[in-house]
mmCIF file of the N, C-alpha and C atoms, coordinates in Angstrom:
data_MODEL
# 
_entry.id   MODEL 
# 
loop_
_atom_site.group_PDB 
_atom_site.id 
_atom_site.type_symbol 
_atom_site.label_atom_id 
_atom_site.label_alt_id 
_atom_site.label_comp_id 
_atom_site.label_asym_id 
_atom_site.label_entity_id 
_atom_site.label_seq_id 
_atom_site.pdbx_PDB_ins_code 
_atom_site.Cartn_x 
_atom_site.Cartn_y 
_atom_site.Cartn_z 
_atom_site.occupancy 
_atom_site.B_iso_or_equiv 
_atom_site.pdbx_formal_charge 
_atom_site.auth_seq_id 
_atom_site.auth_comp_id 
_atom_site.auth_asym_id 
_atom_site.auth_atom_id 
_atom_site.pdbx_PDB_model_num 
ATOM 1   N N  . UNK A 1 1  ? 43.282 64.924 167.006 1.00 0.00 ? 1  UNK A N  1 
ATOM 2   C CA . UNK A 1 1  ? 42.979 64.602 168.379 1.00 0.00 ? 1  UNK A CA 1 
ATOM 3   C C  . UNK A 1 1  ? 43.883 65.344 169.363 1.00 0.00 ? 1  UNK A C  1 
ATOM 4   N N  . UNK A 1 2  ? 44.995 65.688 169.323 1.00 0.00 ? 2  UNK A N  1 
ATOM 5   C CA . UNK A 1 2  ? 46.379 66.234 170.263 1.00 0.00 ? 2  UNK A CA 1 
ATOM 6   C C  . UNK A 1 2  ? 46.432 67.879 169.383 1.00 0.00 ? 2  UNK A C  1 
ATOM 7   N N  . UNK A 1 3  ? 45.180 68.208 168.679 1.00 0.00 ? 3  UNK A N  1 
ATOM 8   C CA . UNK A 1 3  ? 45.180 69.964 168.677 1.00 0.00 ? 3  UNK A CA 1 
ATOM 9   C C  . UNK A 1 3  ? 46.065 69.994 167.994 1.00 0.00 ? 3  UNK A C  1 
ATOM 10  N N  . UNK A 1 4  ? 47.014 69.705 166.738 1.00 0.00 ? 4  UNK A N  1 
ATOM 11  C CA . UNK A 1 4  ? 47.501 69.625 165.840 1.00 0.00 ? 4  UNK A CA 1 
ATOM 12  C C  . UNK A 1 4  ? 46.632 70.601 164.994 1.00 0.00 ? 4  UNK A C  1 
ATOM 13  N N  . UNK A 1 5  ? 47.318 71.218 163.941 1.00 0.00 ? 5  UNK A N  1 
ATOM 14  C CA . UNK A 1 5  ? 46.908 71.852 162.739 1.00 0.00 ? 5  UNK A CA 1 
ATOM 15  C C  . UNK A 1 5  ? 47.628 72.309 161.830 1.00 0.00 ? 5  UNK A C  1 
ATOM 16  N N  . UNK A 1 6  ? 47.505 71.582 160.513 1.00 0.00 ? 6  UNK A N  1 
ATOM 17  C CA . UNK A 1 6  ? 47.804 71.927 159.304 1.00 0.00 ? 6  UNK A CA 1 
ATOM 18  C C  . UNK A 1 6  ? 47.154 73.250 158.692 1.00 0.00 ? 6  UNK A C  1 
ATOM 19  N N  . UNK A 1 7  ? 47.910 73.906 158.149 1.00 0.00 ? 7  UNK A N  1 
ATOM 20  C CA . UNK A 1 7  ? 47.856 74.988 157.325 1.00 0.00 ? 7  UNK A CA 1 
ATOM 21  C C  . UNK A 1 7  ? 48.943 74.952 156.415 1.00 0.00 ? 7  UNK A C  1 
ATOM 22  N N  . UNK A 1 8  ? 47.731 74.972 154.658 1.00 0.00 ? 8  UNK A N  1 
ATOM 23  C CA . UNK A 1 8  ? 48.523 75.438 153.669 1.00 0.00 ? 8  UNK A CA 1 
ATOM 24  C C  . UNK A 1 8  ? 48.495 76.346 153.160 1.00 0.00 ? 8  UNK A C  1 
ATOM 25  N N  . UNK A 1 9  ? 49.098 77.000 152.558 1.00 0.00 ? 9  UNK A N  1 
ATOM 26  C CA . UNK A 1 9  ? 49.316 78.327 151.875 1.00 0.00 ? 9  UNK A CA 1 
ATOM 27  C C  . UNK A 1 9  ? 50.207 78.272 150.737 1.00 0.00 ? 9  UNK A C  1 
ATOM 28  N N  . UNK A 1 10 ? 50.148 79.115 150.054 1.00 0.00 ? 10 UNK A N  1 
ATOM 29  C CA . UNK A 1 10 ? 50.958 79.719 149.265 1.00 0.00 ? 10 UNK A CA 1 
ATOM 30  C C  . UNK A 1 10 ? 52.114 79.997 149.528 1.00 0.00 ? 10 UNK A C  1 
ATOM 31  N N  . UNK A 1 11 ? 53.322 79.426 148.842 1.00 0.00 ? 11 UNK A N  1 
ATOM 32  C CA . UNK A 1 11 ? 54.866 79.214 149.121 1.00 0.00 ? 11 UNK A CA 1 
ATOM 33  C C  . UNK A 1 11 ? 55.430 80.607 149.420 1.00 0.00 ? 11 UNK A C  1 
ATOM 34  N N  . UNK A 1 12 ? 54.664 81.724 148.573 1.00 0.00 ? 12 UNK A N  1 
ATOM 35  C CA . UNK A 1 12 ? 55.646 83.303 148.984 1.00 0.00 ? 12 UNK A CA 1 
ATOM 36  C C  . UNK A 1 12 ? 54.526 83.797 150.222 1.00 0.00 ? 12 UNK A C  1 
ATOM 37  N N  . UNK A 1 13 ? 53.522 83.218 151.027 1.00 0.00 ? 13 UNK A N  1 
ATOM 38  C CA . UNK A 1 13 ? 53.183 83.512 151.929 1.00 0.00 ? 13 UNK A CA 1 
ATOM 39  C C  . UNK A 1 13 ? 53.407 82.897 153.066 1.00 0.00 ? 13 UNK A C  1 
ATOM 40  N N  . UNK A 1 14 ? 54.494 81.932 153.458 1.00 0.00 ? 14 UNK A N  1 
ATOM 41  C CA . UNK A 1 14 ? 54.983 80.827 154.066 1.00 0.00 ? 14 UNK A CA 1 
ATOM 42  C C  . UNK A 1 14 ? 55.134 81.777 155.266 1.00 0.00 ? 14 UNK A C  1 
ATOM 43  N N  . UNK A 1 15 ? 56.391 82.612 155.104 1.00 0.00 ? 15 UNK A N  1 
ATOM 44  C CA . UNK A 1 15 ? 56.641 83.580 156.390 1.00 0.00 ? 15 UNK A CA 1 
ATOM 45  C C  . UNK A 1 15 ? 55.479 84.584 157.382 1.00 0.00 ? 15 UNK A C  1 
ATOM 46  N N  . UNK A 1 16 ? 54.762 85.102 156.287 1.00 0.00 ? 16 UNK A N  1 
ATOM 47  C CA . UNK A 1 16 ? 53.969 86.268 156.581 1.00 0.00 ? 16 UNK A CA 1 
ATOM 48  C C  . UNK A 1 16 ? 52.463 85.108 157.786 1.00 0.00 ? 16 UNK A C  1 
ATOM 49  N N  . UNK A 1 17 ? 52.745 83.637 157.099 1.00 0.00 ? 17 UNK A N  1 
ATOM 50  C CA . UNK A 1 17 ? 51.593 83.365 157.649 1.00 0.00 ? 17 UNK A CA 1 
ATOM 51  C C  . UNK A 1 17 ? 52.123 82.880 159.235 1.00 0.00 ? 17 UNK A C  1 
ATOM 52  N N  . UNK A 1 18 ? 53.237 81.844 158.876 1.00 0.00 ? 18 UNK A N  1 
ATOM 53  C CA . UNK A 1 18 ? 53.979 81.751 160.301 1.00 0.00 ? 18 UNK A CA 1 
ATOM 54  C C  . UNK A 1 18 ? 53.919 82.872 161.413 1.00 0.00 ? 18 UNK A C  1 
ATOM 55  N N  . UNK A 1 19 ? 54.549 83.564 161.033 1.00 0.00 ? 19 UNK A N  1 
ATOM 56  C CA . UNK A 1 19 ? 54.428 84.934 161.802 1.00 0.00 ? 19 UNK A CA 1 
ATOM 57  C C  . UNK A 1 19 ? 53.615 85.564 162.149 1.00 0.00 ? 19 UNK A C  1 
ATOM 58  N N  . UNK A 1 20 ? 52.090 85.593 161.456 1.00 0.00 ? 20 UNK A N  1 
ATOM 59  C CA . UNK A 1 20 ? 50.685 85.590 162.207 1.00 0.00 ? 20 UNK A CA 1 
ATOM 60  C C  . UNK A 1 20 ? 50.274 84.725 163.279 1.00 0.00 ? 20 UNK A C  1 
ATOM 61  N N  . UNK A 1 21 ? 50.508 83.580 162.996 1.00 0.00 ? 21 UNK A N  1 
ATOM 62  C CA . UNK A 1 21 ? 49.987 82.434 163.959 1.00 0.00 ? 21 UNK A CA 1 
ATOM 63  C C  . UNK A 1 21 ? 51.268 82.796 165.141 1.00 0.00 ? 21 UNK A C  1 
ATOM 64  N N  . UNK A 1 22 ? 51.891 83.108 165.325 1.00 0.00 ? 22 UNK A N  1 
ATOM 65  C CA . UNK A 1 22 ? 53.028 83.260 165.882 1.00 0.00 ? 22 UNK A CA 1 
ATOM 66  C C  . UNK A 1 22 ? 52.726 83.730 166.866 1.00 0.00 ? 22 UNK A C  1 
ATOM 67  N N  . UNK A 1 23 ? 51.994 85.374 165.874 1.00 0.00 ? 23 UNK A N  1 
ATOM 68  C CA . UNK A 1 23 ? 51.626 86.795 167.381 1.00 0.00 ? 23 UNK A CA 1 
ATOM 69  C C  . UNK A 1 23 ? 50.270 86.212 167.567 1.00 0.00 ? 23 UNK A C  1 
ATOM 70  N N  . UNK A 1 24 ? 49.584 85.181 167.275 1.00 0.00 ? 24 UNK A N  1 
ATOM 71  C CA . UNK A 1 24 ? 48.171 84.984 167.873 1.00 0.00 ? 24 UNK A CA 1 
ATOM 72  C C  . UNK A 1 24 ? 48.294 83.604 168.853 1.00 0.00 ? 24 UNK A C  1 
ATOM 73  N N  . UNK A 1 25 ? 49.774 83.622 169.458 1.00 0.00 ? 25 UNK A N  1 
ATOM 74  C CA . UNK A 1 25 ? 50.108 82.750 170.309 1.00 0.00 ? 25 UNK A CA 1 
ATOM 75  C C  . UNK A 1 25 ? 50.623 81.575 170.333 1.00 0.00 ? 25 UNK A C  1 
ATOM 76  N N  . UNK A 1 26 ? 50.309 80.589 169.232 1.00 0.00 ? 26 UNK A N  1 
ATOM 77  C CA . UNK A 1 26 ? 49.871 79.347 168.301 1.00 0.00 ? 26 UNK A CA 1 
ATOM 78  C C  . UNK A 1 26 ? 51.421 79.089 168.678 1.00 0.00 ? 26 UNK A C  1 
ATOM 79  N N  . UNK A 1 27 ? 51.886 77.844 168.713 1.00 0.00 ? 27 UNK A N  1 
ATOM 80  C CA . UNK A 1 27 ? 53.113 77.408 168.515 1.00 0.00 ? 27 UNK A CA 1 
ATOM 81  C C  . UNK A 1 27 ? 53.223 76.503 167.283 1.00 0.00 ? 27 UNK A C  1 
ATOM 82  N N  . UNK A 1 28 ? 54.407 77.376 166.659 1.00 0.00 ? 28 UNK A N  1 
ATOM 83  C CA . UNK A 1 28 ? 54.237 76.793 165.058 1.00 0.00 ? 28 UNK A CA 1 
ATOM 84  C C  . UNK A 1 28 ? 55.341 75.877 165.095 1.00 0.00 ? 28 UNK A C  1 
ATOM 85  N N  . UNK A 1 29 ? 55.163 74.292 165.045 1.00 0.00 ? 29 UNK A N  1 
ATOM 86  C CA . UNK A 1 29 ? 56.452 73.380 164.860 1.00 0.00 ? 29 UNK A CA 1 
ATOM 87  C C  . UNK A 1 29 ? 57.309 73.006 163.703 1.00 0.00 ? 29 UNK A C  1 
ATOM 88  N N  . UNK A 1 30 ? 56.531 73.546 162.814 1.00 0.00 ? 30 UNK A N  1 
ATOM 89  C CA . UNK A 1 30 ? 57.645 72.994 161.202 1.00 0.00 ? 30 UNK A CA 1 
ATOM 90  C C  . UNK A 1 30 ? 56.372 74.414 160.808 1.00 0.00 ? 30 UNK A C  1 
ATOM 91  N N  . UNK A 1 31 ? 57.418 74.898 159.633 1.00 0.00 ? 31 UNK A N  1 
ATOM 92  C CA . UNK A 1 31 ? 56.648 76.054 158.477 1.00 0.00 ? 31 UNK A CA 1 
ATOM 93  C C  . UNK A 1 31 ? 58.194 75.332 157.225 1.00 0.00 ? 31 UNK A C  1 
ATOM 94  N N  . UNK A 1 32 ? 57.067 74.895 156.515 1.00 0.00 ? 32 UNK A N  1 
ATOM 95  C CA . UNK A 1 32 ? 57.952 74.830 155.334 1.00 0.00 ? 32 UNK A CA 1 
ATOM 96  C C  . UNK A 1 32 ? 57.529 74.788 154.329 1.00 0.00 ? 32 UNK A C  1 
ATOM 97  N N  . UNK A 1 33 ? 58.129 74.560 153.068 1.00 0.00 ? 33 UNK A N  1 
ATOM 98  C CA . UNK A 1 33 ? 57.771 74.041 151.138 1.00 0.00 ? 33 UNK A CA 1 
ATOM 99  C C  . UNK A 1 33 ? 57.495 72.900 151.530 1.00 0.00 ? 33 UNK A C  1 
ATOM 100 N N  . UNK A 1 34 ? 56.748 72.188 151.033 1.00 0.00 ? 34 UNK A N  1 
ATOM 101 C CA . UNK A 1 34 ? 56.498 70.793 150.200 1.00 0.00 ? 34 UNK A CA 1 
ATOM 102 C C  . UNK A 1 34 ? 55.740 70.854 149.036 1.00 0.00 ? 34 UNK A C  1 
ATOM 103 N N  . UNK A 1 35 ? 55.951 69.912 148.352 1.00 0.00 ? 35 UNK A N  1 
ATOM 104 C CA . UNK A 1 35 ? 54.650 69.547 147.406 1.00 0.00 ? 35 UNK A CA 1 
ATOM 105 C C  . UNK A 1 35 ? 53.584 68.659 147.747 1.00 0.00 ? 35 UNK A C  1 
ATOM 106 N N  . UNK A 1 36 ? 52.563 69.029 147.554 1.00 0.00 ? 36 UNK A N  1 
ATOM 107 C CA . UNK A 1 36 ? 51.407 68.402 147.879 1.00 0.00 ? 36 UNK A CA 1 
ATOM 108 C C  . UNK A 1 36 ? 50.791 67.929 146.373 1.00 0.00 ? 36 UNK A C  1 
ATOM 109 N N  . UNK A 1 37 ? 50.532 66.321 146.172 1.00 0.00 ? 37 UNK A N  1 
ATOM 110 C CA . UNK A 1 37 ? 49.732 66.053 145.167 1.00 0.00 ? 37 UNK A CA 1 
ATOM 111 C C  . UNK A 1 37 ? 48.621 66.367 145.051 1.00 0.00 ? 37 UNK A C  1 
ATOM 112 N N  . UNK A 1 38 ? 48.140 66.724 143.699 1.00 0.00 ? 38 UNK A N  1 
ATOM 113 C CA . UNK A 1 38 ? 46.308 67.032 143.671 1.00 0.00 ? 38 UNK A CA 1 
ATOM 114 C C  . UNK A 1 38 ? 45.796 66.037 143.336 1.00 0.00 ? 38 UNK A C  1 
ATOM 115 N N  . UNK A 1 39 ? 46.455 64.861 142.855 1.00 0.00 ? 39 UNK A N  1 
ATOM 116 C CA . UNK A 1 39 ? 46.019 63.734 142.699 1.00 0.00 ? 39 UNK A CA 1 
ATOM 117 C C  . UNK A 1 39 ? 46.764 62.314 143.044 1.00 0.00 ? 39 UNK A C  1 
ATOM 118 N N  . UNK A 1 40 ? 46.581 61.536 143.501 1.00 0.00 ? 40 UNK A N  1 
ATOM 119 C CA . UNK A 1 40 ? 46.921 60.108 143.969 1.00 0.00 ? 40 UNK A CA 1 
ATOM 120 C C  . UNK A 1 40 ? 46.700 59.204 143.097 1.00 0.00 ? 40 UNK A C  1 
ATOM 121 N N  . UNK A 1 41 ? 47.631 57.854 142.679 1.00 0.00 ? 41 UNK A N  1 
ATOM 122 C CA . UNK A 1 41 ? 47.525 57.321 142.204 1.00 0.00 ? 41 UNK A CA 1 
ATOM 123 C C  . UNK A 1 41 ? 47.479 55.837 143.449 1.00 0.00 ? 41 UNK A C  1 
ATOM 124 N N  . UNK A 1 42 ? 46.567 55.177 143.094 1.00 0.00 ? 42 UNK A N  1 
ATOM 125 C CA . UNK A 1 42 ? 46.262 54.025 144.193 1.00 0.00 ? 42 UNK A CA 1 
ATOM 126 C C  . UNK A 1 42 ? 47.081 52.671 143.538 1.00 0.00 ? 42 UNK A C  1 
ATOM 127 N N  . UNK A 1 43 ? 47.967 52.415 144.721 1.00 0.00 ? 43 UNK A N  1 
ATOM 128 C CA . UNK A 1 43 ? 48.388 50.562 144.274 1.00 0.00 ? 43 UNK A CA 1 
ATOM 129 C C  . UNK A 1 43 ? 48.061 49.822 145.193 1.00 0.00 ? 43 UNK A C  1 
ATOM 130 N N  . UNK A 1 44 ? 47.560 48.930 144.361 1.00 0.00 ? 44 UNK A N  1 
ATOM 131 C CA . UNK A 1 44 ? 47.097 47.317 144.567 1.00 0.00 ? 44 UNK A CA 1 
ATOM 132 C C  . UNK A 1 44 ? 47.792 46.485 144.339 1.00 0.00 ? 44 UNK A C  1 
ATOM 133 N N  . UNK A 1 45 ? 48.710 46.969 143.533 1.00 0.00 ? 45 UNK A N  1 
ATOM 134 C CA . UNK A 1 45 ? 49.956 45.605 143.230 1.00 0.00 ? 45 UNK A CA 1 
ATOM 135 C C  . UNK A 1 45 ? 50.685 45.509 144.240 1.00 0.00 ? 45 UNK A C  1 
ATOM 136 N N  . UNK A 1 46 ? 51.067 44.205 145.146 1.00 0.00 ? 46 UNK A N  1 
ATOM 137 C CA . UNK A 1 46 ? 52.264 44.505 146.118 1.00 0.00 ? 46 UNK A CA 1 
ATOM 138 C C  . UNK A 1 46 ? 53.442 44.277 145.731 1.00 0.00 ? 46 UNK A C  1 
ATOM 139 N N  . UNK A 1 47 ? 53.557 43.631 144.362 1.00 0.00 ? 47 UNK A N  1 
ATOM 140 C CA . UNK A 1 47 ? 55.446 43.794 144.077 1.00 0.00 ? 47 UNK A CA 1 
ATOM 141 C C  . UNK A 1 47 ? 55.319 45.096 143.512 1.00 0.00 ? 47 UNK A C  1 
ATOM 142 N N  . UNK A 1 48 ? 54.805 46.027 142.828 1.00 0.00 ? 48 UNK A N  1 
ATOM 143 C CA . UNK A 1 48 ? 54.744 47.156 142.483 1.00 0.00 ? 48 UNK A CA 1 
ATOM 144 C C  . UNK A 1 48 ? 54.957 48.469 143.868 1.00 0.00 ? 48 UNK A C  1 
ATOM 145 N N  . UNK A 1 49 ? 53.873 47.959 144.478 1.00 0.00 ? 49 UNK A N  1 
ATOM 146 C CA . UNK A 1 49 ? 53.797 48.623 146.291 1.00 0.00 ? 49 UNK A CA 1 
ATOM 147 C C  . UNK A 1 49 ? 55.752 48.572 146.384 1.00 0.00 ? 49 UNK A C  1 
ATOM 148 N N  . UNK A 1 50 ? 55.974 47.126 146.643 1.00 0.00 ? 50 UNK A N  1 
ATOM 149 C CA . UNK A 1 50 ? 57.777 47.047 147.376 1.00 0.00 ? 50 UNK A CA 1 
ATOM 150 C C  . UNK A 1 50 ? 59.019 47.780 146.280 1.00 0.00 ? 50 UNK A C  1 
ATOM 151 N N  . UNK A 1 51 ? 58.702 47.953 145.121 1.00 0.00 ? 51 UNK A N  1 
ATOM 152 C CA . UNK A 1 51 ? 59.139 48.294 143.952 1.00 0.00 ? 51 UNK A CA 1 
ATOM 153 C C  . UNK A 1 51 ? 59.677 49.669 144.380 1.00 0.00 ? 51 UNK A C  1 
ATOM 154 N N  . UNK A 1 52 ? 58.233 50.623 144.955 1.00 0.00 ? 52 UNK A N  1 
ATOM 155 C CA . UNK A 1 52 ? 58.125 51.598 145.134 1.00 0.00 ? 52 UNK A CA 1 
ATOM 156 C C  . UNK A 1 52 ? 58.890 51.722 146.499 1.00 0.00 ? 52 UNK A C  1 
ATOM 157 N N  . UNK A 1 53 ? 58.187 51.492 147.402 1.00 0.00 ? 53 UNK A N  1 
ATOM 158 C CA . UNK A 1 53 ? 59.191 51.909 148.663 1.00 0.00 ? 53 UNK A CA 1 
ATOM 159 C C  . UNK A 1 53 ? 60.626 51.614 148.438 1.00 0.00 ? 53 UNK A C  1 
ATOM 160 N N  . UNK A 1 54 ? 61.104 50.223 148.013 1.00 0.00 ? 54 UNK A N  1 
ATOM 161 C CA . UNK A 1 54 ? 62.674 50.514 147.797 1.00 0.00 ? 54 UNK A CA 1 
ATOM 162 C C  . UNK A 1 54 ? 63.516 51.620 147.007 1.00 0.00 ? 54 UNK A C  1 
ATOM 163 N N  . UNK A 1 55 ? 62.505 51.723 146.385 1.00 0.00 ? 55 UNK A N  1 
ATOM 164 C CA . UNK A 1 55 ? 62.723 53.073 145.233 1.00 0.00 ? 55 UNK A CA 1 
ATOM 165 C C  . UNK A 1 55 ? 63.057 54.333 146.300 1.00 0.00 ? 55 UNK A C  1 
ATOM 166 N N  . UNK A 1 56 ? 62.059 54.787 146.940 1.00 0.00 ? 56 UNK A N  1 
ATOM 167 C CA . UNK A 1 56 ? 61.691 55.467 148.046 1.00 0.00 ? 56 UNK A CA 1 
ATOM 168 C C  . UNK A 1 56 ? 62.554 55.921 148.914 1.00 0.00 ? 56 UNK A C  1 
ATOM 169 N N  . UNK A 1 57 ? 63.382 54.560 149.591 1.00 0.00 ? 57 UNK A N  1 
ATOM 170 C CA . UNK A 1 57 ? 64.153 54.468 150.626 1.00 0.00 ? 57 UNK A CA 1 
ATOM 171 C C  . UNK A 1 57 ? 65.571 54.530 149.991 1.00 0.00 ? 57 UNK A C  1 
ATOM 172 N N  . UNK A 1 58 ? 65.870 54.128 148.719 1.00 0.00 ? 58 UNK A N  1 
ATOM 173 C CA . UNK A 1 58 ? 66.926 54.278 147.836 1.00 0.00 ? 58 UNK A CA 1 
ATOM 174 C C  . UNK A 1 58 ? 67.155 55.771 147.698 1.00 0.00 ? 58 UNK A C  1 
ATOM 175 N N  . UNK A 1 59 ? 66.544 56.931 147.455 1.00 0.00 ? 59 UNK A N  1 
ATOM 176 C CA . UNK A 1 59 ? 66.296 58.405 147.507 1.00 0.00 ? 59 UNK A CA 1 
ATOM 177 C C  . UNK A 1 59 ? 66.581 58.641 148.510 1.00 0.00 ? 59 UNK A C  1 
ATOM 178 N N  . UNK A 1 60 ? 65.688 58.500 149.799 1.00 0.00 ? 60 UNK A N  1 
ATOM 179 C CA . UNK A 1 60 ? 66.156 59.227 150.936 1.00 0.00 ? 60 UNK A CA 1 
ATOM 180 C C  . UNK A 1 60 ? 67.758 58.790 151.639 1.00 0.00 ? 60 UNK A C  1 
ATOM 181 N N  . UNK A 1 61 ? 67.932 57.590 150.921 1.00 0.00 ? 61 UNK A N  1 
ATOM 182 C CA . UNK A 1 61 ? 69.441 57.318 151.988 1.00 0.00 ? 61 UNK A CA 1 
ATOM 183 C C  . UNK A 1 61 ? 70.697 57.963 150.716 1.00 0.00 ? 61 UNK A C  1 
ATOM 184 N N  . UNK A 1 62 ? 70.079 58.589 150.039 1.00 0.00 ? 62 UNK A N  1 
ATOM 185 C CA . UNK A 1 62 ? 71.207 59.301 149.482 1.00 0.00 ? 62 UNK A CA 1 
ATOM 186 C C  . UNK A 1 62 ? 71.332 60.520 149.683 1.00 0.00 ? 62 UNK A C  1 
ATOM 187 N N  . UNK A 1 63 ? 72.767 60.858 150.006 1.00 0.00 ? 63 UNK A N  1 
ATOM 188 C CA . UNK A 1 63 ? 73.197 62.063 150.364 1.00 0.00 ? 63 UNK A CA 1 
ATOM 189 C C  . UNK A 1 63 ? 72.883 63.556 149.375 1.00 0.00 ? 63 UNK A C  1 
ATOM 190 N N  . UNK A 1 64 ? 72.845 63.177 148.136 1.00 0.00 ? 64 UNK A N  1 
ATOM 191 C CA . UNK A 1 64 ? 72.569 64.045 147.261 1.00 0.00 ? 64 UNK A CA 1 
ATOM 192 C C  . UNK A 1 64 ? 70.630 64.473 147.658 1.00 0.00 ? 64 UNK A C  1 
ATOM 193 N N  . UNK A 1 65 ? 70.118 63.715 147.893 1.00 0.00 ? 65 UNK A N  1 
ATOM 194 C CA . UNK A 1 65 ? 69.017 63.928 147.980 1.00 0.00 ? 65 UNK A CA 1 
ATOM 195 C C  . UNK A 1 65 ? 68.401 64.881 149.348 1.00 0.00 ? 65 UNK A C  1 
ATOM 196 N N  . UNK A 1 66 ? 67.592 65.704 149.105 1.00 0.00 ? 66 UNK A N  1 
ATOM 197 C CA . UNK A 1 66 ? 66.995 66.482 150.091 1.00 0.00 ? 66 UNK A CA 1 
ATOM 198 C C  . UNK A 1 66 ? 65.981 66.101 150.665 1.00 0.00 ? 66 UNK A C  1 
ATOM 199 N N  . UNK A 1 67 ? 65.232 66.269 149.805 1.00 0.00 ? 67 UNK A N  1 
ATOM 200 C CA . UNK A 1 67 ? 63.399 65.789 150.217 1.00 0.00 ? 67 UNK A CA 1 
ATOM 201 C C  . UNK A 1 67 ? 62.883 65.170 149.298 1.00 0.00 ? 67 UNK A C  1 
ATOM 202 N N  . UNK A 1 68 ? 61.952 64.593 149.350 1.00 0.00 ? 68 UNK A N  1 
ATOM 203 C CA . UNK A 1 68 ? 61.685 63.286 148.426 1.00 0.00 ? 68 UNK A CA 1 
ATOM 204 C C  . UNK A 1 68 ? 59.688 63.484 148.849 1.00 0.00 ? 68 UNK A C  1 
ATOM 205 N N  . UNK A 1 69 ? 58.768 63.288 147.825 1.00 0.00 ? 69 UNK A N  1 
ATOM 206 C CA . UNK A 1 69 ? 57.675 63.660 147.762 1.00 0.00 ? 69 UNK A CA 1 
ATOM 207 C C  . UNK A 1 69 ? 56.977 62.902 146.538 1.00 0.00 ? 69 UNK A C  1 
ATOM 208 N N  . UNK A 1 70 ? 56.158 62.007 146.550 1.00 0.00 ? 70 UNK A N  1 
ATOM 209 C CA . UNK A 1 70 ? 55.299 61.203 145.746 1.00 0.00 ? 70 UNK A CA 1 
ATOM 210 C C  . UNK A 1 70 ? 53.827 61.763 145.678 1.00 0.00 ? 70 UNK A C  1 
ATOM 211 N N  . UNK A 1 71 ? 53.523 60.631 145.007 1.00 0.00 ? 71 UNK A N  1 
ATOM 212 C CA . UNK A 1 71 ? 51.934 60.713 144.462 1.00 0.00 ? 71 UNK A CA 1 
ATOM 213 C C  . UNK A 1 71 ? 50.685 59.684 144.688 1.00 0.00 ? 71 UNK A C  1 
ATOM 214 N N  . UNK A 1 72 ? 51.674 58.080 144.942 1.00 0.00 ? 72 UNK A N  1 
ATOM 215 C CA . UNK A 1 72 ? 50.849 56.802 145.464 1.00 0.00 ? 72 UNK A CA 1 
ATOM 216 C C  . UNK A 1 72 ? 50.116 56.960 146.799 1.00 0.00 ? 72 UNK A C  1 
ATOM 217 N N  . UNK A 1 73 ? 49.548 56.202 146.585 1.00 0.00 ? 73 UNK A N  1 
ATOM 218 C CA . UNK A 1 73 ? 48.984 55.970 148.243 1.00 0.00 ? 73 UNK A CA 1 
ATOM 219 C C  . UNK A 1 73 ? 48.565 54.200 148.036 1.00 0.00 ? 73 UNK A C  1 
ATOM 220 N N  . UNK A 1 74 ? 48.616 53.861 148.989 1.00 0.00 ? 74 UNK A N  1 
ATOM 221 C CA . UNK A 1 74 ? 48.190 52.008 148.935 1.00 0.00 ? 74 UNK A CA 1 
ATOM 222 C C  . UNK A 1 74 ? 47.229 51.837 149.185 1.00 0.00 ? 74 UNK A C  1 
ATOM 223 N N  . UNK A 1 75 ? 46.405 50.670 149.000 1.00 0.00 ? 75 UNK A N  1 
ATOM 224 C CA . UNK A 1 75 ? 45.245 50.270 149.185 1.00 0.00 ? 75 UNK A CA 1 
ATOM 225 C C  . UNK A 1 75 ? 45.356 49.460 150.414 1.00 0.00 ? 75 UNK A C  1 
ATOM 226 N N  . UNK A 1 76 ? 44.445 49.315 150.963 1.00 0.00 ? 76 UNK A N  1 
ATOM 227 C CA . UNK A 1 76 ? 44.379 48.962 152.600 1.00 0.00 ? 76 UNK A CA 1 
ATOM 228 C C  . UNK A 1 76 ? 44.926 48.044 152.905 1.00 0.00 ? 76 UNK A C  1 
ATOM 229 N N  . UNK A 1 77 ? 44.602 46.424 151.696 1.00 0.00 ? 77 UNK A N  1 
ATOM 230 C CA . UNK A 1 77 ? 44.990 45.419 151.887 1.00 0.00 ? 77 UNK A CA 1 
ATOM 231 C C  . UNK A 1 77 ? 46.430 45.263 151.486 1.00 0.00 ? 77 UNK A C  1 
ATOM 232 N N  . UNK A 1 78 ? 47.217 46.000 150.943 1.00 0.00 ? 78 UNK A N  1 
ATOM 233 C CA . UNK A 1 78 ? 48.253 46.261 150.454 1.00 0.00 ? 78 UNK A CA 1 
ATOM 234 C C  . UNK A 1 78 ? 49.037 46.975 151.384 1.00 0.00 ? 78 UNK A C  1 
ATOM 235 N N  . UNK A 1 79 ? 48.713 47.947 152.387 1.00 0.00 ? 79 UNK A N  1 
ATOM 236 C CA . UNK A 1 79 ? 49.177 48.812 153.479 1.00 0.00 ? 79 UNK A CA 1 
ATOM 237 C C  . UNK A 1 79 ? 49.322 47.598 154.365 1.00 0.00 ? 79 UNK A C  1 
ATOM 238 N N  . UNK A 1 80 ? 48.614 47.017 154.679 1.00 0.00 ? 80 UNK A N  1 
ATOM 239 C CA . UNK A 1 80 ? 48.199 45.964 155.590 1.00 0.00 ? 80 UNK A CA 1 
ATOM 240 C C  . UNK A 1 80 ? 49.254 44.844 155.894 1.00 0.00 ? 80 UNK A C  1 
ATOM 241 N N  . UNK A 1 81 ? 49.382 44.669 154.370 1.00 0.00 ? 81 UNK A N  1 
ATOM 242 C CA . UNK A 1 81 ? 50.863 43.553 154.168 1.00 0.00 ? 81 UNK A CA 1 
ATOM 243 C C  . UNK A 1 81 ? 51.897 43.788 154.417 1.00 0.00 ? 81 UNK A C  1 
ATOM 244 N N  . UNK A 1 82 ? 52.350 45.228 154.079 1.00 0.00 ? 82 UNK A N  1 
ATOM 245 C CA . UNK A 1 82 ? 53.528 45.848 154.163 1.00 0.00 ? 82 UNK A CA 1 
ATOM 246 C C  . UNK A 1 82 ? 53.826 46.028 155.600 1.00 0.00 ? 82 UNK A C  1 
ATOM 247 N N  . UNK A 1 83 ? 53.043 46.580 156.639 1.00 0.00 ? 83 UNK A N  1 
ATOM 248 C CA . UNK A 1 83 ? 53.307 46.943 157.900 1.00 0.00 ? 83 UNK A CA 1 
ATOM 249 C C  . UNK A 1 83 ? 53.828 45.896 158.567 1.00 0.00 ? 83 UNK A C  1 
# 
């Protein structure tokens, strides 16, 4: 809705593509690595769901840790609870 756009690519084409969108005006706000899952695993369990996010939030508040990247996604009624 706010003209946002994702573009993925190929990790050794990260620069070359930034830098196109660049000279074709585009303002590029993040160009980076991530991993992207090809597949999702869905939870329905909500002590499993809280299991996970503490897990989650246990990773990111550690200093050793960089970036942190999963595979779940929640089910609605389960998203629902948590929020």
């Amino acid at each position: 809705d706010d003209g946002t756009l994702t573009v993925y690519t190929e990790p050794a084409l990260l620069e070359e593509v930034r830098e196109r969108l660049e000279a074709l005006g585009r303002n590029v706000q993040s160009a980076e690595i991530a991993r992207v899952p090809t597949n999702t695993v869905m939870i329905e369990d909500r002590e499993q769901a809280e299991k996970l996010i503490r897990m989650m939030d246990m990773l990111e508040d550690n200093d050793d840790v960089q970036n942190t990247w999963s595979n779940f996604d929640f089910s609605p009624e389960i998203a629902g609870e948590l929020s």
